[in-house]
ZAMARGU-4260 file (C-alpha; in steps of 0.2 Angstrom, whole numbers, plus 5000, padded with zeros to 4 digits):
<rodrens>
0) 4981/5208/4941 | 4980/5189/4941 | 4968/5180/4927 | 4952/5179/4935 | 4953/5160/4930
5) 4965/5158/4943 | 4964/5149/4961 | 4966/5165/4975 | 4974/5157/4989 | 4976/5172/5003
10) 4987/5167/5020 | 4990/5175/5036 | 5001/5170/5047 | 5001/5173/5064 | 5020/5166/5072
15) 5032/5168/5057 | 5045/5179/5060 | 5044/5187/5043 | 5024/5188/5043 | 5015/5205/5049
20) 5001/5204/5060 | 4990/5188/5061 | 4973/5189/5051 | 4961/5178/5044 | 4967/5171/5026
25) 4954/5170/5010 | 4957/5157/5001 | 4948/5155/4984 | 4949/5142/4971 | 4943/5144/4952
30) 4938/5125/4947 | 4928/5128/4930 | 4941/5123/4920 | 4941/5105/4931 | 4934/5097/4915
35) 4948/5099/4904 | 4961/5096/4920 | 4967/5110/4925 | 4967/5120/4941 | 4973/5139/4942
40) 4981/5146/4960 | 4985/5163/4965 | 4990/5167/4985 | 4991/5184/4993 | 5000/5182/5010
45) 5002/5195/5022 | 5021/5199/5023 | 5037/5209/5030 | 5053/5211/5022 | 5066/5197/5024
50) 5068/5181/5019 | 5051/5169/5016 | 5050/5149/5011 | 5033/5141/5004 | 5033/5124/5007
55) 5019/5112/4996 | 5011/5099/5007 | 5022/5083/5005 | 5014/5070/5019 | 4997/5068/5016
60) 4985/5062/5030 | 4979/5044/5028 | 4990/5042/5011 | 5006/5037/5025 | 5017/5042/5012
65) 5026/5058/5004 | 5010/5059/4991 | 5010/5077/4989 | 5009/5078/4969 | 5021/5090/4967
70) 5025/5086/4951 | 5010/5091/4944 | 5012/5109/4949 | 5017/5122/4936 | 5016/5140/4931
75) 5020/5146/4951 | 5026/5166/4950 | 5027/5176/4966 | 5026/5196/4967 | 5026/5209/4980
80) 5023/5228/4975 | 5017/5223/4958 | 5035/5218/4954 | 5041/5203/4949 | 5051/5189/4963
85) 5063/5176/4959 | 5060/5161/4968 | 5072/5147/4970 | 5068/5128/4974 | 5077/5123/4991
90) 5091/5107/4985 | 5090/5098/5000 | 5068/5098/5003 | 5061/5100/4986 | 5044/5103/4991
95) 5051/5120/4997 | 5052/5137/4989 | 5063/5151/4996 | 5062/5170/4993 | 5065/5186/4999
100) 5052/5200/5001 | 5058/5217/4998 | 5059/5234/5007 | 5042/5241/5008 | 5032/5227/5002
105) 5015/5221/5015 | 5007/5208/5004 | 5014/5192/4993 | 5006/5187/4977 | 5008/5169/4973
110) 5002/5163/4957 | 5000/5143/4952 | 4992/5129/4941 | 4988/5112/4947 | 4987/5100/4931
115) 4975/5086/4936 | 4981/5070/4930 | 4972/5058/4918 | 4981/5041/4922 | 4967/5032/4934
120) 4980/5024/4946 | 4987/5033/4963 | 4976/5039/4978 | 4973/5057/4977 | 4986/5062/4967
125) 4978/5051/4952 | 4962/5055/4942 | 4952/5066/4949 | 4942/5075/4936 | 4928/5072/4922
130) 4919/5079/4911 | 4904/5080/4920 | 4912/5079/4942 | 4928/5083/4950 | 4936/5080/4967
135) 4946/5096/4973 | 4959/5092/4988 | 4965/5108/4994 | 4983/5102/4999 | 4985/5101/4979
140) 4980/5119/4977 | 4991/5130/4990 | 5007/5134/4996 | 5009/5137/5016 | 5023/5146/5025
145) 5036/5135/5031 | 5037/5136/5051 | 5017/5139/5052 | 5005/5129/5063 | 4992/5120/5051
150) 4981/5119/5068 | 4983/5137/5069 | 4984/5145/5053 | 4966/5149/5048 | 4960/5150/5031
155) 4942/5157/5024 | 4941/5147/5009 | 4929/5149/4992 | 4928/5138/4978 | 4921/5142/4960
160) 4914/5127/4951 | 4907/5126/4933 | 4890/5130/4929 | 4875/5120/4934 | 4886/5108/4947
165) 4882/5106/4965 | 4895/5104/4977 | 4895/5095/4994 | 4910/5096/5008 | 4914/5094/5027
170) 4916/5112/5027 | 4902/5126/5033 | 4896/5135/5020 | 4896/5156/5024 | 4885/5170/5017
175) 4900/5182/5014 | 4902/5188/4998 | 4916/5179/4988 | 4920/5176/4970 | 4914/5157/4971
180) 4904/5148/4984 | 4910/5152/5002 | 4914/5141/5015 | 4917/5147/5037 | 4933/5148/5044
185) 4942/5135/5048 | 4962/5129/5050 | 4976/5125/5037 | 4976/5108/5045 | 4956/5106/5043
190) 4955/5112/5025 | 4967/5101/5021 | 4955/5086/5031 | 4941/5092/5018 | 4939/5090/5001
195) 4927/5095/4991 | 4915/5085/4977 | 4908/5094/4965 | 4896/5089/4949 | 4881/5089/4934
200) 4874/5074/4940 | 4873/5076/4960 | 4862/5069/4973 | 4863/5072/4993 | 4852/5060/5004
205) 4850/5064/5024 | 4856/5047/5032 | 4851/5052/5048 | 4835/5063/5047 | 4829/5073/5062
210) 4845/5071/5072 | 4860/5079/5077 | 4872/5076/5073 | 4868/5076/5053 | 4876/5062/5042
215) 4873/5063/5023 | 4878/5055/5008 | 4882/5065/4995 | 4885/5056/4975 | 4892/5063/4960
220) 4893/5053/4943 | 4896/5053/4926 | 4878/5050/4923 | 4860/5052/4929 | 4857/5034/4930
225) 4871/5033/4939 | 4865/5039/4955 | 4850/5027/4958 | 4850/5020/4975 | 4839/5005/4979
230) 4829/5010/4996 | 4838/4996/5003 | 4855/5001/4999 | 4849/5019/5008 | 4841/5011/5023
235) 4858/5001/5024 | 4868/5018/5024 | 4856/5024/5039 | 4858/5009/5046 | 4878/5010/5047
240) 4875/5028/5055 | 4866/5018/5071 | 4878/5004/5070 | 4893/5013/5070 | 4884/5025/5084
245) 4882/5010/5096 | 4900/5001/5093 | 4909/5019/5098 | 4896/5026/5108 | 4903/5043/5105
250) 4905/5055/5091 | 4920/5065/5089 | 4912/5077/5070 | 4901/5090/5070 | 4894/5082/5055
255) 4897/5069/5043 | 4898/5069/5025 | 4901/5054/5014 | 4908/5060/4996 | 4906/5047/4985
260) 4912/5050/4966 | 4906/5037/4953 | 4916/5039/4937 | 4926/5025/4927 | 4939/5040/4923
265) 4945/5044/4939 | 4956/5035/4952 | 4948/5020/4963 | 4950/5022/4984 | 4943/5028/4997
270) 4953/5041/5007 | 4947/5046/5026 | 4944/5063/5035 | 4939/5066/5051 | 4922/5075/5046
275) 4920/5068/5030 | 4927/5053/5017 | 4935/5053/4998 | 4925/5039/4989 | 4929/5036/4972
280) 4922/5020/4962 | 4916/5014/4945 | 4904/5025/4940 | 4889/5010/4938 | 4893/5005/4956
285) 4875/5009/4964 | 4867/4998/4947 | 4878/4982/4946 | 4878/4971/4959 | 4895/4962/4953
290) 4902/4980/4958 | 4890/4983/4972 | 4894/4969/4981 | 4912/4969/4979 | 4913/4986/4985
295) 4901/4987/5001 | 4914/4987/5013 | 4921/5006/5007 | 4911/5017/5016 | 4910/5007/5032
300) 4928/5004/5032 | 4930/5024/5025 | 4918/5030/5042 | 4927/5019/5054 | 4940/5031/5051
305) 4935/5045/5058 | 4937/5035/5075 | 4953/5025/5070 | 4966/5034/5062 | 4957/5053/5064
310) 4952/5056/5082 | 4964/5041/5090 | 4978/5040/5078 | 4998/5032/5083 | 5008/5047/5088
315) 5019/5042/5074 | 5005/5048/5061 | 5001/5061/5071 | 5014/5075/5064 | 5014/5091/5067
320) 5013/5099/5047 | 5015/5092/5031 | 5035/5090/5029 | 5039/5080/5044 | 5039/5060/5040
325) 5027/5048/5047 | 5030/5034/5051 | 5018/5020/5050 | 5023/5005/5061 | 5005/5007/5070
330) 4995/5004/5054 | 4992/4988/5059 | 4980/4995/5073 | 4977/5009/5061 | 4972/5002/5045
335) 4970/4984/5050 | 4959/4987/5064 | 4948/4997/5052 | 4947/4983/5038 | 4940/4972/5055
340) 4926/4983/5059 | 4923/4989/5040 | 4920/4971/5035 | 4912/4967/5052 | 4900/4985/5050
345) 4897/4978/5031 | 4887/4962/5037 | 4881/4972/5053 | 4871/4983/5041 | 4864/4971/5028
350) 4875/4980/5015 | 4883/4961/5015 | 4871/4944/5018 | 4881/4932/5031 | 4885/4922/5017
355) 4895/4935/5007 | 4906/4941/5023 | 4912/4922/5024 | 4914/4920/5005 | 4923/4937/5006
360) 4934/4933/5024 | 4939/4916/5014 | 4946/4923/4999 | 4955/4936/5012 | 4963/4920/5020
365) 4966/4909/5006 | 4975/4924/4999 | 4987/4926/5015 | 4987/4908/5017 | 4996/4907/4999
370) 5011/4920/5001 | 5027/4913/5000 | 5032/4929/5005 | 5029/4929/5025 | 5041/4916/5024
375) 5055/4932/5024 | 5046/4945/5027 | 5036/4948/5045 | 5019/4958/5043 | 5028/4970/5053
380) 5040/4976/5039 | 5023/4978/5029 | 5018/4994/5039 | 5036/5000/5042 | 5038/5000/5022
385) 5020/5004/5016 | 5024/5022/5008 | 5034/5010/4998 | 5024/4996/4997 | 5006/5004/4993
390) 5015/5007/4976 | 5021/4988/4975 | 5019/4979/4957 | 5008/4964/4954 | 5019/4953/4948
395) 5028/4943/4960 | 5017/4949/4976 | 5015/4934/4984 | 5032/4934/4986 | 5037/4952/4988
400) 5023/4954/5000 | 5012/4970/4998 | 5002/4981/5011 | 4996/4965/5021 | 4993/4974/5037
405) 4977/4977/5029 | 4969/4960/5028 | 4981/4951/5040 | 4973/4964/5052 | 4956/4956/5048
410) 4961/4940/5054 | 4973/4946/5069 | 4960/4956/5075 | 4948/4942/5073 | 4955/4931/5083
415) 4957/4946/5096 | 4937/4948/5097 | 4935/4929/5096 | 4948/4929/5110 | 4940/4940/5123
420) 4925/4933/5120 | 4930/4918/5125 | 4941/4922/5140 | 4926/4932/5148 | 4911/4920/5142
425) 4904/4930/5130 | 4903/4945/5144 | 4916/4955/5134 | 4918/4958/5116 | 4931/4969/5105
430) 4916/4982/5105 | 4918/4986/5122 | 4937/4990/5118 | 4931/5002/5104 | 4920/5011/5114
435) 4933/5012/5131 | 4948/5017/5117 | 4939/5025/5102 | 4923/5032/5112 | 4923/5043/5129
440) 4912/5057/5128 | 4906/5066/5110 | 4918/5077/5104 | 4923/5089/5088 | 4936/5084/5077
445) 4950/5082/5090 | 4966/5071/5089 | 4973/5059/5103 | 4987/5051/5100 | 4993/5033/5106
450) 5005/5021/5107 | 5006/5000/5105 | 5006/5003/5124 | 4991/5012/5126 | 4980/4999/5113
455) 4988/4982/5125 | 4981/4993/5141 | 4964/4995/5135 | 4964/4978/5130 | 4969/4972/5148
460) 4956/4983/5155 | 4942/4976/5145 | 4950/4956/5147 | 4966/4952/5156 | 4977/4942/5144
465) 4997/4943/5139 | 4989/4955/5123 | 5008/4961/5121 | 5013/4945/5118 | 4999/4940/5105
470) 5003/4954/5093 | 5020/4952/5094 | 5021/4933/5089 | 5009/4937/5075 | 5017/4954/5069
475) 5036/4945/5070 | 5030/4929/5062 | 5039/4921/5049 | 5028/4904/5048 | 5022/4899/5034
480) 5005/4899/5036 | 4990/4914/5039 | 4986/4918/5057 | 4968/4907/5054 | 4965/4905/5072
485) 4952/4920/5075 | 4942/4908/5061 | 4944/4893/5067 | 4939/4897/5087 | 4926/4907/5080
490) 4918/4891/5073 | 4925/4891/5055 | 4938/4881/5046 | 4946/4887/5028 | 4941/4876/5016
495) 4941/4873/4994 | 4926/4867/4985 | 4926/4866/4964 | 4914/4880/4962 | 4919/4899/4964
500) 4907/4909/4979 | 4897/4924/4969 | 4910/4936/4979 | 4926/4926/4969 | 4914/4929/4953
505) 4911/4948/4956 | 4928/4951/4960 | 4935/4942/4945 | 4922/4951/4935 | 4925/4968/4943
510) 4946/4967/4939 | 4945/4957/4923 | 4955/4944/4929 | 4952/4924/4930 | 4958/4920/4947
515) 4967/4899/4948 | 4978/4906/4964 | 4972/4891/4973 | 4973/4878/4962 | 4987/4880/4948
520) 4993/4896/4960 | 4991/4910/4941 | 4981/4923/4940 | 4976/4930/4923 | 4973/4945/4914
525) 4958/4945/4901 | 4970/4945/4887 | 4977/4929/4896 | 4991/4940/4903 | 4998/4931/4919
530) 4999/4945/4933 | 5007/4933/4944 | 5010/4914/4950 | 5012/4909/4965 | 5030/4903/4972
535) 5027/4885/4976 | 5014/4880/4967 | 5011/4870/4949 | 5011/4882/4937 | 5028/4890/4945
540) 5035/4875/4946 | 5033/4870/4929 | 5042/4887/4925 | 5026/4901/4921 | 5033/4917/4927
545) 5023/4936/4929 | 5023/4943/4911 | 5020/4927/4899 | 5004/4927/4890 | 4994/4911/4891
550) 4989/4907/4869 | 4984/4890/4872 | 4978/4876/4884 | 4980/4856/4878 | 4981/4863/4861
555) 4965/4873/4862 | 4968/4893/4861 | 4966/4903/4877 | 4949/4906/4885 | 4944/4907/4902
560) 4931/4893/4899 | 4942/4884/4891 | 4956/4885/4905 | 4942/4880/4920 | 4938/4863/4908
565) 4954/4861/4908 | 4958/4860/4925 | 4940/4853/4930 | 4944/4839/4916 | 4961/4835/4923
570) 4954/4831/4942 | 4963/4811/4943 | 4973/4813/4928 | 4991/4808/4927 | 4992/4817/4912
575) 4997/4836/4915 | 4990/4852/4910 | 4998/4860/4894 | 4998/4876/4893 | 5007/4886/4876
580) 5015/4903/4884 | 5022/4916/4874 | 5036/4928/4882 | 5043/4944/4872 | 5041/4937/4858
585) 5046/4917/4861 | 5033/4902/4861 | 5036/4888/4872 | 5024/4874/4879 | 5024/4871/4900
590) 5018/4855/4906 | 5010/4859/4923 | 5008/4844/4934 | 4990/4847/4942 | 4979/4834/4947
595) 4967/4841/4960 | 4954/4849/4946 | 4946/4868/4953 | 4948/4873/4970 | 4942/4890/4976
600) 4940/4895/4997 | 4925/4893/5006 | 4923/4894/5024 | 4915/4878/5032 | 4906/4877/5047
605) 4912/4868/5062 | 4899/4860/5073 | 4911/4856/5088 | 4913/4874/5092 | 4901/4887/5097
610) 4896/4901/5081 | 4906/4915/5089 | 4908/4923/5071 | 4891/4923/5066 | 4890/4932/5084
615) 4900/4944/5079 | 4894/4951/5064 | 4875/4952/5072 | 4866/4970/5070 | 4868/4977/5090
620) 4859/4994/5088 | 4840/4994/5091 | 4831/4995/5073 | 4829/5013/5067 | 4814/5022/5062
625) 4812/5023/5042 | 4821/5036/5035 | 4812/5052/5025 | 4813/5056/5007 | 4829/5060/4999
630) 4832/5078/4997 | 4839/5086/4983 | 4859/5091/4981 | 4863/5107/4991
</rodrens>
């Protein structure tokens, strides 16, 4: 009999030609050991005789690369019969295992751990757990026949969770009887598209009270305090449920659920589902307005998702199980467009002031603006190589390029809105394309698929305009400069002023790093660590490379203060800036020929041109009624 600390994992297949009968599958997974990282997994799959292979999910939806932490697997021991099978790991795939069920045998036993990892870095193959929460994604607990359907292959899944913690999820919860909290039918590929949070300190609030379809929000944390939420932080929440309502003008979930993990021990992202979104921040997030302001844009960006990227998603992503490749040349509609409305939906729900959506769209483009590398590299290439890319170093990135699609999105899609705007006289906006592409009628979670084709012919539908030729000039670029044209003809110019915006100060705060990118071209580690220079710029040019550690500046040991005199000081000198590196051991004095004094990105009005961005991020749902009182976890 398998430990009863084990994750129960039971399959039915119904197409396999070595499967019997199709049936509904139990899966049940045993978490109360998440706090010391570990998860147990046991599988009983109806069988015949004859050869079997188990494959472990390998593409992970939304990660656009070959994430599956395999790795991290151990302990996996099948049996049919109460007897013992040897298993052997396929050469060529090795997220697939192959074995042969014997004469007589109706069932397979499949027994496995997960081992969380500690290291905070990676998406959802990093951190997960704490002591006190714990993020379970069931593509990291259970093996699936090779040659099954995920949208077919139904699974009833239960989940056991250590004493006192509330759990929240996308999925149903049923009444059956189960050895841990027990969830309604639903498909492999469904599961999979929702994970579950679970923790000591938990609160759920309704974001959407009285209405159908339900939205909430659902925090786990490290600590009671933790979990406060301003009233206005929460009316902003609700706030993104209208907004986002009347930009679509459709739904495509049954419900929504935001799982938002607070912990400084787990790994930082946000990852999307269609019903649902993976949230994982620093645990006083809610509390500190550094962090809080930084990271406003997550769960916007996050929810925006569930249109972009789940229900219409490029037919490259859109594979039929978790072994085929994805290929990702679309994410520039797929993860750029999202960043757009993200940001856009940020200042749209007050969760951002106007002012800190320019302070945060002109480090965005002083950043892009000051990348050697899109001298070789097109943004293009950024998608094609971002299962690559996302695990990019720091140093040297502005010449490597990383995963730019991102935030060059922002300013490519930008200049789109700004665009048709213009071309129709403020009739049109990029709104009306999401609600003609993204919108239609209301829906469950169902996935269309489409094409650069299809995304240029709702374009044309909503404003007439050569769209091919306007992505494809700004995806092949090579040009030295960012595409800044959405900023200027939207009434905006990049500028530098000698004073960092409060966004640059959270930000620097937030990563513990001194950011000179736009004046010397360093950026700095709290230890005076240089992270990386930018190719072109003083610093490089005197010879600072990624790796040095700054000790001293004009013969005054290393501070951050000291180093923003420093350049403040020299403003009109001839004399340069000295700065006492050390590198593996070695000491060596760079004299770096800077004059300008502190310069960080602000975005400056331009009177000669019509405000079309302050247009855009303008609140276009009608106010809301005021929300009811938070109810506790469920």
């Amino acid at each position: 009999m398998p430990s009863p600390t084990r994750i129960l994992i039971a399959l039915v297949l119904a197409s396999a030609p070595t499967f019997a009968a199709a049936a509904d599958i139990t899966l049940s997974v045993d978490a109360r050991e998440a706090p010391r990282k570990i998860l147990h997994a046991s599988e009983t799959l109806p069988v015949a005789p004859g050869p079997l292979s188990l494959v472990y999910p390998k593409w992970i939806p939304g990660e656009h690369g070959p994430t599956g932490p395999i790795i991290d697997m151990a302990g996996l021991r099948l049996s049919a019969g109460g007897k013992r099978l040897t298993w052997k790991r396929d050469l060529g795939e090795m997220y697939r295992f192959d074995t042969e069920i014997p004469a007589g045998a109706t069932s397979l036993l499949v027994e496995f751990d997960f081992l969380v990892p500690g290291e905070e870095e990676g998406f959802s193959s990093g951190s997960s757990t704490t002591a006190q929460l714990g993020v379970i994604s069931w593509n990291q607990v259970l093996l699936y026949p090779l040659g099954a359907d995920p949208a077919k292959l139904m699974i009833l899944p239960d989940v056991r969770v250590p004493d006192g913690w509330q759990l929240a999820s996308a999925l149903v919860r049923s009444k059956r009887r189960a050895p841990g909290i027990a969830f309604e039918p639903v498909s492999l590929e469904q599961l999979i598209d929702s994970p579950v949070l679970a923790g000591a300190y938990f609160r759920s609030l309704d974001l959407s009270p009285g209405q159908t379809p339900a939205h909430r929000l659902n925090i786990a944390a490290d600590s009671e305090a933790a979990l406060a939420l301003l009233p206005a932080q929460l009316e902003s929440y609700r706030r993104l449920v209208v907004e986002t309502g009347a930009l679509f003008g459709a739904r495509h979930y049954e419900h929504y659920d935001f799982l938002y993990a607070l912990s400084d021990h787990v790994a930082h992202f946000g990852l999307e589902h269609h019903q649902s979104s993976d949230n994982r921040l620093d645990e006083r997030t809610l509390i500190e307005e550094d962090l809080r302001r930084e990271s406003a844009d997550l769960l916007p960006h996050e929810m925006v998702h569930s249109w972009n990227g789940k229900h219409r998603r490029p037919a490259n992503l859109a594979t039929p199980d978790y072994l085929m490749p994805m290929r990702s040349d679309l994410l520039w509609v797929y993860e750029g467009l999202t960043q757009y409305w993200g940001k856009v939906l940020t200042a749209r729900t007050g969760l951002w002031t106007p002012d800190e959506f320019r302070a945060d769209l002109a480090l965005l483009a002083a950043n892009l603006d000051h990348q050697p590398g899109r001298e070789w590299r097109p943004l293009q290439d950024t998608a094609d190589e971002a299962q690559l890319l996302y695990y990019g170093r720091t140093d040297w990135s502005a010449l490597r390029r990383g995963v730019d699609f991102y935030d060059e999105g922002v300013l490519i899609w930008l200049e789109a809105d700004v665009t048709i705007r213009t071309l129709s006289g403020g009739k049109q906006s990029l709104d009306d394309f999401a609600r003609r592409f993204h919108g239609g009628q209301s829906s469950g979670p169902v996935v269309r698929p489409y094409t650069s084709e299809d995304v240029v012919r709702a374009l044309n539908e909503i404003a007439p305009y050569d769209w091919s030729k306007f992505f494809g000039d700004r995806l092949t670029s090579t040009a030295a400069r960012a595409p800044l044209g959405g900023i200027e003809a939207g009434g905006w110019k990049l500028g530098y002023r000698d004073k960092r915006s409060e966004m640059q100060k959270s930000s620097e705060t937030n990563r513990k790093r001194v950011n000179l990118r736009d004046s010397i071209g360093i950026w700095l580690e709290e230890d005076g660590g240089i992270a990386d220079v930018v190719p072109g710029m003083a610093a490089a040019k005197a010879g600072v490379g990624p790796g040095m550690r700054l000790i001293a500046v004009n013969e005054r040991k290393y501070s951050e203060d000291v180093i923003r005199e420093a350049i403040r000081a020299g403003k009109g000198s001839r004399a340069p800036l000295s700065l006492l590196l050390e590198s593996n051991g070695y000491f060596k004095t760079y004299a770096v020929d800077y004059h300008e004094g502190e310069r960080y990105p602000v975005l400056e009005r331009d009177p000669a041109k019509p405000d079309l961005l302050g247009e855009i991020i303008k609140a276009v749902a009608p106010s809301q009624p005021s929300g009811s009182t938070p109810t506790p976890g469920r």
